[in-house]
TIVOSE-38699 format. One record per atom (N, C-alpha, C): residue in one letter; x, y, z. Coordinates in steps of 0.02 Angstrom, whole numbers, plus 32768, in hexadecimal, padded with zeros to 4 digits. Example, Ala and Ser with C-alpha at 12.3 -4.5 7.8 and 13.67 -1.06 7.14 Angstrom:
2
a82947EE48186 a82677F1F8186 a82947F5B8186 s82827F908162 s82AC7FCB8165 s82858002818A 
//
This chain:
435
x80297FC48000 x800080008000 x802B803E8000 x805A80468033 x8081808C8031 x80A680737FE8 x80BC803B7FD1 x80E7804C7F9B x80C280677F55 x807980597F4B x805D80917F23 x805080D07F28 x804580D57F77 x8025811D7F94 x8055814F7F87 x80A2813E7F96 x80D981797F89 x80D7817E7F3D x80E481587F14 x80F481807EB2 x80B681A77EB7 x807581837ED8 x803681A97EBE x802581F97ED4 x806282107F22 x806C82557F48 x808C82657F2D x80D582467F0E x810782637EF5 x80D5828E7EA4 x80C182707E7F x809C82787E5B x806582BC7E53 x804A82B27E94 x801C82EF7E8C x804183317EA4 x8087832A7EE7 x809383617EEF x80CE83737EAE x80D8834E7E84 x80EE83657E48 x80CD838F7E1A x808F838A7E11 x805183997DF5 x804583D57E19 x803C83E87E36 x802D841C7E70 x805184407E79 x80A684437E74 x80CA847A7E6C x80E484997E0D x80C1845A7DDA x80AB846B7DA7 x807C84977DA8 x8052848C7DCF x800D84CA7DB8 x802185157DF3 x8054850D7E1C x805A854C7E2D x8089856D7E00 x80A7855F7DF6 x80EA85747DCF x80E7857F7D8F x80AB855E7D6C x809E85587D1D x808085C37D0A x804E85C67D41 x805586037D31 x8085862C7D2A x80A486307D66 x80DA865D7D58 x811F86527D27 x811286197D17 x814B86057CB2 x812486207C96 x80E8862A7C9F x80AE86397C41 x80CD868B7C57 x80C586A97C88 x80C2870A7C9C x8105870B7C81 x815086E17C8E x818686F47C82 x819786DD7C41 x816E86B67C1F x818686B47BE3 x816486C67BB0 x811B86E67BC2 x80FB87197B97 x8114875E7BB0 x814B87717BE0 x816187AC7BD6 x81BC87B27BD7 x81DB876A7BB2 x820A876C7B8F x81F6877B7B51 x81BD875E7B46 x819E875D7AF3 x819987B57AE7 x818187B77B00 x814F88187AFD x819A882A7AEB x81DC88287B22 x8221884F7B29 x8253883E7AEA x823788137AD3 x826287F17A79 x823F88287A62 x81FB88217A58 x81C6883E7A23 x81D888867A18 x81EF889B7A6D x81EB88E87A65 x822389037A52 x826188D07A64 x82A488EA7A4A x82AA88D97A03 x829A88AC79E9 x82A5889C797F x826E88EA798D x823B88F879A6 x820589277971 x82358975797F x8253897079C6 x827B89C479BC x82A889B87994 x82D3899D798F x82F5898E7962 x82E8898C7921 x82C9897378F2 x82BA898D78B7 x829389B178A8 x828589D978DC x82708A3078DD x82A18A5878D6 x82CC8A4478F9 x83098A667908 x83368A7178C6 x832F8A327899 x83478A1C7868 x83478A3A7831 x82ED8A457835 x82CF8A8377F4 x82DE8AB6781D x82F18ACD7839 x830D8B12784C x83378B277849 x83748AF17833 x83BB8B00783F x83B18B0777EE x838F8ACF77B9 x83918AC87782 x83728B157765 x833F8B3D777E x83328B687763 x83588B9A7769 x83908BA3779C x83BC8BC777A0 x83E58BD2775F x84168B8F7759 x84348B7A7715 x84068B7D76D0 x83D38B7B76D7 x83A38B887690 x83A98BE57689 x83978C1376CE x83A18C3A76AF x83DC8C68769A x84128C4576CE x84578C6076C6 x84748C69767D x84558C287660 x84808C0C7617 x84498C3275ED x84098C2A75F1 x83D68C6375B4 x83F48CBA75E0 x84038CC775F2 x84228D0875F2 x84688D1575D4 x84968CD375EE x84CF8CD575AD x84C38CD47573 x848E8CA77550 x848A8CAE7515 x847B8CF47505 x844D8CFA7522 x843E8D5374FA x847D8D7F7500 x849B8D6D753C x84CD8DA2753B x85018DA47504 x85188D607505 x852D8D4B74D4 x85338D50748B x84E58D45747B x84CC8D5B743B x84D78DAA741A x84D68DC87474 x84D28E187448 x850D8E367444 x85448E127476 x85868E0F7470 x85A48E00741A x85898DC57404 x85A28DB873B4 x856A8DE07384 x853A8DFC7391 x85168E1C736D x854D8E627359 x85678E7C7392 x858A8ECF7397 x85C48EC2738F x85FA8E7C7386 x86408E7C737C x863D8E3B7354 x861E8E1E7330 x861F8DF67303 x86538DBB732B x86678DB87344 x869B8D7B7377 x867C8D357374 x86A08D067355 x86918CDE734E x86788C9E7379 x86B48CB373B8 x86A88C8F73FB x86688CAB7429 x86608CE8741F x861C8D01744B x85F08CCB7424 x85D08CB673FD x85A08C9273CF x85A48C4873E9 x85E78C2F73DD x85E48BF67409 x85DF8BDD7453 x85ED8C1F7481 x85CB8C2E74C9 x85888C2F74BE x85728C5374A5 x85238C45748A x850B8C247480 x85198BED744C x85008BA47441 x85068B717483 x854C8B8374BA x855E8B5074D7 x85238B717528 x85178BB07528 x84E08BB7755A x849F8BA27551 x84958BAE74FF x84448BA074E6 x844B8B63750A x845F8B2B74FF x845A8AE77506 x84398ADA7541 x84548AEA756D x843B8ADA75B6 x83EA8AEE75B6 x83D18B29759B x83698B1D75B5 x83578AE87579 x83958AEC753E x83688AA97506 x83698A7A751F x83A28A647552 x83AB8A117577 x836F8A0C7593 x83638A4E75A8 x83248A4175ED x82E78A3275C1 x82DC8A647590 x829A8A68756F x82908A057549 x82CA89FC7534 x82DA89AF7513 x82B18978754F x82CF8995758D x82B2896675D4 x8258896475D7 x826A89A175EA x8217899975EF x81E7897875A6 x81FA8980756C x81CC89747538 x81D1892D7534 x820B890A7549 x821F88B37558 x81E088A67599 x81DE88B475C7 x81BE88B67600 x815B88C675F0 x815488FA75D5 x810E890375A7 x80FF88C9757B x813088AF7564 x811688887523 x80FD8845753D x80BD881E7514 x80BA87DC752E x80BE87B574E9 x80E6878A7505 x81178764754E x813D87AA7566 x816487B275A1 x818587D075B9 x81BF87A775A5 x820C87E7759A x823887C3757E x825E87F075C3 x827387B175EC x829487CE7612 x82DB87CD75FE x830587B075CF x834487A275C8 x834887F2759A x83398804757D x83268847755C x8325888C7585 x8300887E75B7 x82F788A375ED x832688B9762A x833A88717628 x838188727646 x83D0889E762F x83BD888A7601 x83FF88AD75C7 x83F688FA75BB x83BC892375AF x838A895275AE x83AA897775E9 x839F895D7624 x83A2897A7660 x83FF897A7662 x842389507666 x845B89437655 x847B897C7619 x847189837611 x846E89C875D5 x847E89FE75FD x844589FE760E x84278A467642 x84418A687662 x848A8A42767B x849C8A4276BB x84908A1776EC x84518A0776F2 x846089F3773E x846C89CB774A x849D89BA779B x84B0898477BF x849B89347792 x84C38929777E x84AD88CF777E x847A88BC77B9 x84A788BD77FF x847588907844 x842388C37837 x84268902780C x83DA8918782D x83B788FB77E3 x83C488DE77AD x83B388DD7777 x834F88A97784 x8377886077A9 x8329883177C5 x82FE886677EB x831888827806 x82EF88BA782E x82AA88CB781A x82D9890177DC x82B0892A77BD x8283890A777D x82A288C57773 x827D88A7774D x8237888D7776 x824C887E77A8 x820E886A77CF x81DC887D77EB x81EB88C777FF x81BB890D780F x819C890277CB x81A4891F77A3 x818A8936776D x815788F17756 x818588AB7770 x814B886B7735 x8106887E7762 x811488807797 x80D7886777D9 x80B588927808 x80DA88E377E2 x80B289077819 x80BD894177EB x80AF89377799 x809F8968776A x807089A3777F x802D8975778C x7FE1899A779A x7FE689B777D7 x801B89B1780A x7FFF89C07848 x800B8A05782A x7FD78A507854 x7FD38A7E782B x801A8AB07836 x80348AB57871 x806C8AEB7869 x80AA8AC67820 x809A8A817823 x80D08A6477E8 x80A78A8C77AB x80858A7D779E x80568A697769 x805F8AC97752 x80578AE3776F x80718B3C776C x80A88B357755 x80DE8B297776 x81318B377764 x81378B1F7735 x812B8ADD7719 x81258AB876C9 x80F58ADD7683 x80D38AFE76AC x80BC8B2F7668 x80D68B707674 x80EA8B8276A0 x810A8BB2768D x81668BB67674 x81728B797673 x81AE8B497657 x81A08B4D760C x81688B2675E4 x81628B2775D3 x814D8B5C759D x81308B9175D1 x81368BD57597 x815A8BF07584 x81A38BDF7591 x81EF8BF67553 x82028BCD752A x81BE8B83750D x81D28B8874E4 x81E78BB374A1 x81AE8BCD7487 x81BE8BDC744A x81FC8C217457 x82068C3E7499 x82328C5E749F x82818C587488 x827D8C0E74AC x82C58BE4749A x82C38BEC745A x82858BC5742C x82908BBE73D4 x82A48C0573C7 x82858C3173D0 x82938C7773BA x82D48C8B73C7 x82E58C7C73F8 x832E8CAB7405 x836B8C5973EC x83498C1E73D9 x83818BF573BE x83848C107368 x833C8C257346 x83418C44730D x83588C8B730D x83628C9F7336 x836F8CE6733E x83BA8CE97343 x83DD8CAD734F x843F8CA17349 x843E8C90730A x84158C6E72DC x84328C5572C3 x84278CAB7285 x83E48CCA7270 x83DB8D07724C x84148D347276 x84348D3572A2 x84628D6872A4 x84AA8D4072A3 x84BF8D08728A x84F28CEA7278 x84FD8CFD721B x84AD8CE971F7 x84B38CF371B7 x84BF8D3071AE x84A28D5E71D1 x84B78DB971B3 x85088DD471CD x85158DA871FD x85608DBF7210 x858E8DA471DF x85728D667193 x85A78D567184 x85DB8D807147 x85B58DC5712F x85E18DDE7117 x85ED8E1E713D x85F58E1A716C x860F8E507193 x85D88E7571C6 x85F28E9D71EC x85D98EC2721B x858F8EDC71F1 x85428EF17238 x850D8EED7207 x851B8F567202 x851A8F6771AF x85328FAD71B2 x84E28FCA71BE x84AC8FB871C0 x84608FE471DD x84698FE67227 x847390157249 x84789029727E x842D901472A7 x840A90347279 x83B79024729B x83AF8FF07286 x83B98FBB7276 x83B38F5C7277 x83E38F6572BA x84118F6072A2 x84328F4472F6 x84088F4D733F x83FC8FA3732B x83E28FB8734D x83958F747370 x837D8F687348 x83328F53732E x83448F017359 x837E8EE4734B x839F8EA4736B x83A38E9E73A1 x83D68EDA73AC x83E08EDB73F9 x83B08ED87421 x83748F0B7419 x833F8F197440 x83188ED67445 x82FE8EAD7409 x82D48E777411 x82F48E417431 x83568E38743B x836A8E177476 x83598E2174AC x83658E6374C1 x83578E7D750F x82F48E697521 x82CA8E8174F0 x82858E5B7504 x82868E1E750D x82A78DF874DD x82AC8DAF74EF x82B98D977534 x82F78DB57531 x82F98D9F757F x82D88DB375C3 x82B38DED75C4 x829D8E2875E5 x825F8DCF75F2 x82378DB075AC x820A8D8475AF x821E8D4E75D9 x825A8D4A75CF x82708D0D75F5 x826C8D1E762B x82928D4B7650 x82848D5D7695 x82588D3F76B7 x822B8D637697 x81E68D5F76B4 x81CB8D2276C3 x81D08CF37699 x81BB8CB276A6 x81EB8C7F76C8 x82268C9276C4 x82598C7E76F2 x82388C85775E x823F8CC67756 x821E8CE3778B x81E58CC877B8 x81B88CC07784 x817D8C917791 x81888C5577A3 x81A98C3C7782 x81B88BFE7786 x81C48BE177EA x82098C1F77D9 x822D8C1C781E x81F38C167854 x81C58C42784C x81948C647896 x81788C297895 x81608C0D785F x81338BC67862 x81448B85788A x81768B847872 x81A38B607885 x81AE8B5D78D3 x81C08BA878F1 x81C58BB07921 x81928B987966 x81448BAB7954 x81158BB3796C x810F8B757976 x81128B3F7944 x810B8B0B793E x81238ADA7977 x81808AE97978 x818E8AD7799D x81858AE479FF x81678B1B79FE x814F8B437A3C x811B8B127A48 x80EB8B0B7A16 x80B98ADE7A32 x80C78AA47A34 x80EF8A847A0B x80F68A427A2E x81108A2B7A6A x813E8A667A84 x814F8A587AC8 x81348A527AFA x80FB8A797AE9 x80C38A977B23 x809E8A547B2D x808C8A2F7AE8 x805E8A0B7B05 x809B89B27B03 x80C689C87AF2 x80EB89707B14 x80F889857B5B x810C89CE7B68 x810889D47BAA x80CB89C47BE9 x809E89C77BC5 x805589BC7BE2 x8062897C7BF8 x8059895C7BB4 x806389117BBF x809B88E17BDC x80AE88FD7BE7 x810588DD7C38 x80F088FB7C67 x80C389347C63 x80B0893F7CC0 x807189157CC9 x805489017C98 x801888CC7CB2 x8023888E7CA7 x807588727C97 x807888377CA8 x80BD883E7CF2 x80DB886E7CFA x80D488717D45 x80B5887D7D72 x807288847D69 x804D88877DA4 x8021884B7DA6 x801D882B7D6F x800A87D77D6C x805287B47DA3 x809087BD7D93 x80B487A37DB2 x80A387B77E05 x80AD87EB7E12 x809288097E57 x806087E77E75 x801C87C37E61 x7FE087AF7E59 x7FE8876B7E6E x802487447E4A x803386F47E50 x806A86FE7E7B x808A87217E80 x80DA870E7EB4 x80EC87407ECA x80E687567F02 x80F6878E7F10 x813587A67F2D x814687677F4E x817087727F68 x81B087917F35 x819187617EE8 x81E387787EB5 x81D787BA7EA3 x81A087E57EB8 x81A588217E85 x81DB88607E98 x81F788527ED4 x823B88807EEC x827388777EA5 x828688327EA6 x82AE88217E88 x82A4883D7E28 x826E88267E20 x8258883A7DED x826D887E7DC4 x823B88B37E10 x823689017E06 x827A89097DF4 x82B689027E22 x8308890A7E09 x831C88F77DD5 x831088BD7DC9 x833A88997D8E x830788D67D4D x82E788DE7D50 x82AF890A7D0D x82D889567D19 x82F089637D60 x82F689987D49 x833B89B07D48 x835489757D37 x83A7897F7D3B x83AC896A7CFF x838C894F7CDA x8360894E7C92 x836689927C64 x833F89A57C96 x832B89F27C68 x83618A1C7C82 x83798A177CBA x83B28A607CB0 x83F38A407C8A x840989F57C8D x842D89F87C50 x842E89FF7C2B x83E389F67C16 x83D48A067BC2 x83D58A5B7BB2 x83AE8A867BED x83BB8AD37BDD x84098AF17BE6 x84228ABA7C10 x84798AD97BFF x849B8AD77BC5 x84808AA67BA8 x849A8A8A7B56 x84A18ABA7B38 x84478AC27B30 x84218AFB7AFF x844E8B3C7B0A x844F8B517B50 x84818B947B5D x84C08B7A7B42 x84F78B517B55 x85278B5D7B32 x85378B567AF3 x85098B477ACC x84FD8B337A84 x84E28B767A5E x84BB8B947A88 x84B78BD27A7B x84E38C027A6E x850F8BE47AAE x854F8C327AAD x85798C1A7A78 x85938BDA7A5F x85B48BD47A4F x85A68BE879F9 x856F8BE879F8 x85568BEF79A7 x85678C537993 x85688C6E79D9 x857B8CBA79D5 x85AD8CD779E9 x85DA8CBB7A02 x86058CBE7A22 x863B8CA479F5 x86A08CCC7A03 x86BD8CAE79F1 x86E18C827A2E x87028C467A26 x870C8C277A67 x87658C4C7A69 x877E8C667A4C x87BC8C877A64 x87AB8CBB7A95 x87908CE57A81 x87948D297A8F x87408D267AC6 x87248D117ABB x86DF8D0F7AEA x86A58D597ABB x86E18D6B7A85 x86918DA77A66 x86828D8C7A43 x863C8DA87A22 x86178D9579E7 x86278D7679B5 x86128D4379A4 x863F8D327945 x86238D5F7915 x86308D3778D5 x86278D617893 x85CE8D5B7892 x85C38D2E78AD x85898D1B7888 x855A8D4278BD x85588D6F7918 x851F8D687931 x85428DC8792B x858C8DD17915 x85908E0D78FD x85618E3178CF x854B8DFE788F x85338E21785C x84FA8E07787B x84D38DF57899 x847B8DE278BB x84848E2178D9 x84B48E4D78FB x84A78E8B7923 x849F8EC77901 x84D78EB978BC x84CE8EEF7893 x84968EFC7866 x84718EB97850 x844B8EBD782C x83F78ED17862 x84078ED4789D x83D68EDF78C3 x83DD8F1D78C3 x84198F4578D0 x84238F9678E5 x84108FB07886 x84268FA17863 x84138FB77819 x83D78FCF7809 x839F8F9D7830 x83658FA47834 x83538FD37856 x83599001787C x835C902878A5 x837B90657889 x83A890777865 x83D990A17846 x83AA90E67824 x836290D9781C x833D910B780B x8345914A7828 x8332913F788D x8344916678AA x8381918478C1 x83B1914C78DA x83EA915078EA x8413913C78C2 x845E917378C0 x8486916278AD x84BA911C78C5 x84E590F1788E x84FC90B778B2 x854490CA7898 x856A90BA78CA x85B190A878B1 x85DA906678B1 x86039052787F x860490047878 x86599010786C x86918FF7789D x86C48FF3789F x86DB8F9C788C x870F8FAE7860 x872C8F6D7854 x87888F717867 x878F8F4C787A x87DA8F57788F x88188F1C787F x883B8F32786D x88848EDD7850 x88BE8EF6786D x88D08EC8789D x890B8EC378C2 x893F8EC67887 x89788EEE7899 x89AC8EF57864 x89F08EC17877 x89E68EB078A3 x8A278E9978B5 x8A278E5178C5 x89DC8E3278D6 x89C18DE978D9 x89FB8DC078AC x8A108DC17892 x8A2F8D857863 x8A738D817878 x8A918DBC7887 x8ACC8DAD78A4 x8AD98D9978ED x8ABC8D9D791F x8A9F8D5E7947 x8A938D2D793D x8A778D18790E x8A608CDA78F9 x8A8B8CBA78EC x8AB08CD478A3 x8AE38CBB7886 x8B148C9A78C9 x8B458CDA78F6 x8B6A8CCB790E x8B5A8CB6795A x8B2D8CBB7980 x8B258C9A79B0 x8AEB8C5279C4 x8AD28C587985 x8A998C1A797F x8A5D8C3C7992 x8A328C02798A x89D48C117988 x89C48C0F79D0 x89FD8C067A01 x89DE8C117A38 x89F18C657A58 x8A078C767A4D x8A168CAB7A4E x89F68CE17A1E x89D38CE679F5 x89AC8CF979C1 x89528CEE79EA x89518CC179FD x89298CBF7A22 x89138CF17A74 x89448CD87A81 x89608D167ACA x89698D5B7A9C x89698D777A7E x89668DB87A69 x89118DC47A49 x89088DA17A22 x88B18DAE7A20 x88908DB37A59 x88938D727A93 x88888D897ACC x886F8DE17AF1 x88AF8DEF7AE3 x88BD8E377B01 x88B98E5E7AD9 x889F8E517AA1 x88918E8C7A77 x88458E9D7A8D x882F8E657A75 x87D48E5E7A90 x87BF8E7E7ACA x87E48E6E7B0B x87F08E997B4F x87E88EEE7B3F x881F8EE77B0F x882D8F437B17 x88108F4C7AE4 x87E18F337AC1 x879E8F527A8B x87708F4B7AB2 x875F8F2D7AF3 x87258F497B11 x872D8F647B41 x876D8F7A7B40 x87748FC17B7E x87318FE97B5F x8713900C7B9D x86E7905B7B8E x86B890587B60 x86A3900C7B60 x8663900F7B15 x861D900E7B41 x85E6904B7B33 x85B790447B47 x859C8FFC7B4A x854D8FE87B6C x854A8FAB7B75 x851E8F9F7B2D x85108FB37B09 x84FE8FA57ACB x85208FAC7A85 x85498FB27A99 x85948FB47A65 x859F8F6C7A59 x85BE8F547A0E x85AF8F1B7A07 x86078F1B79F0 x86298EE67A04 x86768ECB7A02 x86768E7C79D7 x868F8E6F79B6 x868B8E277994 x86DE8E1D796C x86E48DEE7986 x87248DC77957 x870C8DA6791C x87298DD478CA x86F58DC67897 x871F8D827869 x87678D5E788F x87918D38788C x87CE8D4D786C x87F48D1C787E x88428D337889 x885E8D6B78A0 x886D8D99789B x88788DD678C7 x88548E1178A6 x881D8E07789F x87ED8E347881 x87A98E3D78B6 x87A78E7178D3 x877A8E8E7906 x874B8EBC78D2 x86F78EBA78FC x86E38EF078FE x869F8F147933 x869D8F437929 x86858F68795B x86388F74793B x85F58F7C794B x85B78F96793B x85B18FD67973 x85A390277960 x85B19050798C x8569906E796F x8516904779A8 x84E89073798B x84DD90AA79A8 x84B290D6798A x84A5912F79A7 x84F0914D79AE x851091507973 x8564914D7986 x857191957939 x857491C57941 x857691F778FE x85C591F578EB x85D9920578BC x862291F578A0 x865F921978C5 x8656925778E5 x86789280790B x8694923D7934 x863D92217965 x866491FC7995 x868791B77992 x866A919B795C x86929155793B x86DB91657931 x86E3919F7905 x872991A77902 x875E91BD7937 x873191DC7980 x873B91D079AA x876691A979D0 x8738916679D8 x8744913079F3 x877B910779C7 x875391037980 x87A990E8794A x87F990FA7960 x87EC91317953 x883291487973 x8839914979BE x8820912E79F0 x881D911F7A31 x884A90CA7A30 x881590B67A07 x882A906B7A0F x8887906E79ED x888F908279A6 x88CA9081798B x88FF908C79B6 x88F590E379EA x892590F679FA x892890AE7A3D x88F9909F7A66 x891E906B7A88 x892C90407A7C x8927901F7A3E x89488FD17A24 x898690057A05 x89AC90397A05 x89E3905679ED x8A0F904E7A30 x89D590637A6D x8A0590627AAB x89F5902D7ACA x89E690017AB0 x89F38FAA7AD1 x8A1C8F887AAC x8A498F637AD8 x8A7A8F407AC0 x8A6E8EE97AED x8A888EC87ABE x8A768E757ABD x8AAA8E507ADF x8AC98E417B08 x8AED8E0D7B25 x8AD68DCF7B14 x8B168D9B7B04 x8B188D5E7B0E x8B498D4C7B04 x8B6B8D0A7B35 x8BA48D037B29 x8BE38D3D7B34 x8BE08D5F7B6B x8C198D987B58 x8C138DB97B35 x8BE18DB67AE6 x8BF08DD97AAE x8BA18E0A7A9F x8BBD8E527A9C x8B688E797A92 x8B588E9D7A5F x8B278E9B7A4C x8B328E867A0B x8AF68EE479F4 x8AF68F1579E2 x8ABD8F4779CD x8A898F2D79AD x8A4B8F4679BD x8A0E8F4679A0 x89E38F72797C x89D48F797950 x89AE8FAC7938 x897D8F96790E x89438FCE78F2 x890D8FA378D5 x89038FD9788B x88ED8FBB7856 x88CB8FE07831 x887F8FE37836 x885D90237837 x8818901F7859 x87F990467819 x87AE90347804 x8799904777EC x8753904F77F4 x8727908177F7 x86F290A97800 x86CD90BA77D5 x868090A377E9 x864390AD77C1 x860F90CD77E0 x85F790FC77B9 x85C2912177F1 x856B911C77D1 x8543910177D2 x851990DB77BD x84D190F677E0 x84AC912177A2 x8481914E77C1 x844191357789 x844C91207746 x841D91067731 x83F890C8773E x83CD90C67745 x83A0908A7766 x8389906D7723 x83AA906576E1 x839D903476CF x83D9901C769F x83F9902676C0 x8452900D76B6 x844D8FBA76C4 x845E8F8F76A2 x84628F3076AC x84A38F2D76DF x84948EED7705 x84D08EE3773C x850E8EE27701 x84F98EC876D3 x85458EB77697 x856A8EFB7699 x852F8F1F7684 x85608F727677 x858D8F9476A2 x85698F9476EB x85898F9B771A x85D58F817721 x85CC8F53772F x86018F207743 x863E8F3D76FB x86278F3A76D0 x864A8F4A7693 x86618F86769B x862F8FBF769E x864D8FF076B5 x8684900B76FB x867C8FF3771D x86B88FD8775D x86E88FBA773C x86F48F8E7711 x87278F597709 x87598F8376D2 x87428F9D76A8 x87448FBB768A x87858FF776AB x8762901E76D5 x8784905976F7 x87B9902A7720 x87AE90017740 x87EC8FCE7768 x88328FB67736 x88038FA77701 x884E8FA076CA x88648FDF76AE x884B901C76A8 x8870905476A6 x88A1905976D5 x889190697710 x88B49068773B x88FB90487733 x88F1900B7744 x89218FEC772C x89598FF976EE x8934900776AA x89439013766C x89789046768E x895E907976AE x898690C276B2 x89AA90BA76DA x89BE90857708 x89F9906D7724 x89E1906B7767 x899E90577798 x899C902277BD x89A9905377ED x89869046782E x8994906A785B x897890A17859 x89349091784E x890190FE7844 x88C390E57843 x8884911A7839 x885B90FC7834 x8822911377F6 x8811910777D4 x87F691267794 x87A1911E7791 x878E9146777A x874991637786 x873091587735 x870291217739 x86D8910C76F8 x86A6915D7701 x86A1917176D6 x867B91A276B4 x866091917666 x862591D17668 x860991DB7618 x861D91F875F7 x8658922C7613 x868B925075EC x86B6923675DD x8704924E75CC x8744921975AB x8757921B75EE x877A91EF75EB x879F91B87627 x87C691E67662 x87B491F076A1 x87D6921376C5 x87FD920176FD x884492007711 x885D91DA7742 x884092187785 x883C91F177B4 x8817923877E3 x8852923B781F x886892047834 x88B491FF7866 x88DF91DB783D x890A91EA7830 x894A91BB780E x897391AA785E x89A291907843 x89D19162786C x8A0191937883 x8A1391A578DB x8A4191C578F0 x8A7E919F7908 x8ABB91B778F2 x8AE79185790D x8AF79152795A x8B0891287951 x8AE790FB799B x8B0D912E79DB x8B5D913779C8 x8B77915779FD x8B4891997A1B x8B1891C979EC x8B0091F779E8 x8AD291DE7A05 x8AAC91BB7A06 x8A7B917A7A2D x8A6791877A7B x8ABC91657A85 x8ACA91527ACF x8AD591907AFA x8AE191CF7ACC x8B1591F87AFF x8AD2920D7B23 
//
């Protein structure tokens, strides 16, 4: 008798800590499931976001491009052109593989592969798009994706009619060129726009999906809470050591995307997001846009190595943000090329500060090794009052005055103007400097 009675206890209290426990596997593994679901779905959100970045980076080269070989006939501007077009055709190639039935994902793949983007995000975005076309914030961003097509055809026929008229030479109707140029700049002005859209859609999209996977992990921890209570301490921590690693990520992934990691200022890329923000603004206020090139960077380099080249950018960066209001913008635009965004800044006081900065990289000197080495900069100055000046011009116009500088022998600082070329401080001798 007991030798049936025990398998038959053993048995049921087997059974019995099955049915307590079975719930709480179904809560933890329908909210491993939810935590896959939600990381593949930010993620190839993330994906088309990074991708629309690169779609519009490269349809703005092309145009630029295009109007670049439109006005200097250059043969290589044309093939920059062709090699930017490519990237929204990869994309446009993806999606029409992806629309079509059958779906051709190997097409799509390659398409996207084109595009730019990442290989690892390529299944991603193939997968958003097979299975969650209709959901409606997608279903927005894909037509409004889709409304450059005929833009693309237009501006891919639009290289090739200004390749045929460039081939016997420069176009001599001033008002055609004229007539070219302008229907580039709308072109793209169109793109913008739907670029733009795209982005916000996109955005919103992803806002709401957080909101509500977030919903849904607080109501399967409070199911957990409900069945076991005792684990929900453990739980609450582990979730939320979860999420602040994950928002530390996001922050340092952040900085690092704006940031240079030598120097700790701005890069090239969240430089021109500031300038192209203050540009916008330039109606009312005047902007001043300093660009600056270390003159002496290479011979450091050369003779004491890249670590030491390094230790002097360092301290250059330092003593470029000596005394900068707190909305003054500083960026390392790479290699020993700085620049400054100086908004509500009129030319008196830019040139000001230009020759502020020069004369103390004249009276700073570089140690390393026993050996010290002079510094000086060629600086060049843009004073930027029209509000509908392109970040290109700008920057051009600065770069421009920085290689004067230089040109005229380095060490001064030269003032881009609408008049002929004016040096406004030239270079005082260093001893004359120090005294």
């Amino acid at each position: 008798m007991f030798r049936t009675t025990a398998p038959w206890t053993k048995g049921r209290s087997f059974l019995h800590v099955i049915k307590l426990v079975s719930p709480f596997v179904m809560v933890v593994v329908l909210q491993a499931t939810i935590a896959g679901f939600s990381l593949e779905v930010m993620s190839s959100v993330r994906a088309y976001v990074a991708g629309e970045a690169l779609w519009s980076r490269s349809q703005k080269n092309a145009v630029y491009f295009l109007n670049v070989f439109l006005h200097s006939g250059d043969a290589s501007q044309f093939a920059q052109y062709q090699a930017s077009l490519a990237v929204p055709i990869g994309d446009e190639f993806a999606r029409w593989a992806l629309e079509s039935d059958p779906v051709d994902v190997e097409v799509a793949r390659i398409g996207f592969l084109q595009g730019g983007n990442h290989p690892d995000d390529v299944p991603g975005l193939i997968w958003l798009f097979r299975y969650f076309n209709r959901v409606s914030f997608l279903h927005e961003a894909i037509g409004e994706w889709a409304a450059t097509d005929p833009m693309l055809l237009e501006l891919s026929v639009f290289g090739e009619v200004i390749r045929s008229e460039l081939k016997n030479g420069p176009v001599p109707d001033g008002g055609r060129l004229q007539l070219l140029s302008s229907r580039l700049s709308e072109l793209n002005t169109q793109f913008t726009v739907h670029a733009n859209r795209f982005s916000t859609v996109l955005g919103e999209g992803s806002r709401a999906i957080k909101v509500t996977l977030t919903c849904v992990n607080i109501i399967t921890a409070v199911m957990l809470i409900l069945l076991l209570l005792w684990h929900t301490r453990r739980l609450v921590l582990q979730r939320q050591a979860f999420e602040d690693a994950l928002q530390g990520e996001k922050e340092r992934l952040v900085w690092q995307a704006s940031h240079d990691w030598l120097t700790g200022l701005s890069n090239r890329r969240a430089f021109e997001a500031h300038l192209q923000s203050e540009l916008d603004n330039t109606a009312t206020d005047p902007l001043a846009l300093i660009l600056l090139d270390l003159d002496q960077f290479k011979s450091v380099n050369d003779s004491c190595g890249h670590l030491a080249g390094d230790r002097l950018l360092g301290q250059v960066s330092r003593l470029l943000q000596q005394d900068r209001r707190p909305h003054d913008v500083v960026a390392r635009l790479g290699g020993d090329e700085f620049g400054l965004i100086l908004p509500q800044c009129p030319l008196s006081n830019a040139v000001d500060i230009a020759e502020g900065l020069r004369r103390s990289l004249e009276l700073f000197s570089f140690a390393w090794d026993d050996r010290c080495f002079a510094v000086t900069a060629s600086i060049g100055v843009a004073c930027i009052a029209d509000g509908n000046i392109t970040l290109e011009d700008a920057m051009r116009r600065a770069d421009a005055a920085c290689y004067r500088a230089k040109d005229k022998g380095r060490n001064r600082v030269q003032v881009d103007s609408a008049r002929a070329d004016v040096v406004v401080v030239a270079a005082r001798p260093r001893e004359a400097a120090r005294a």
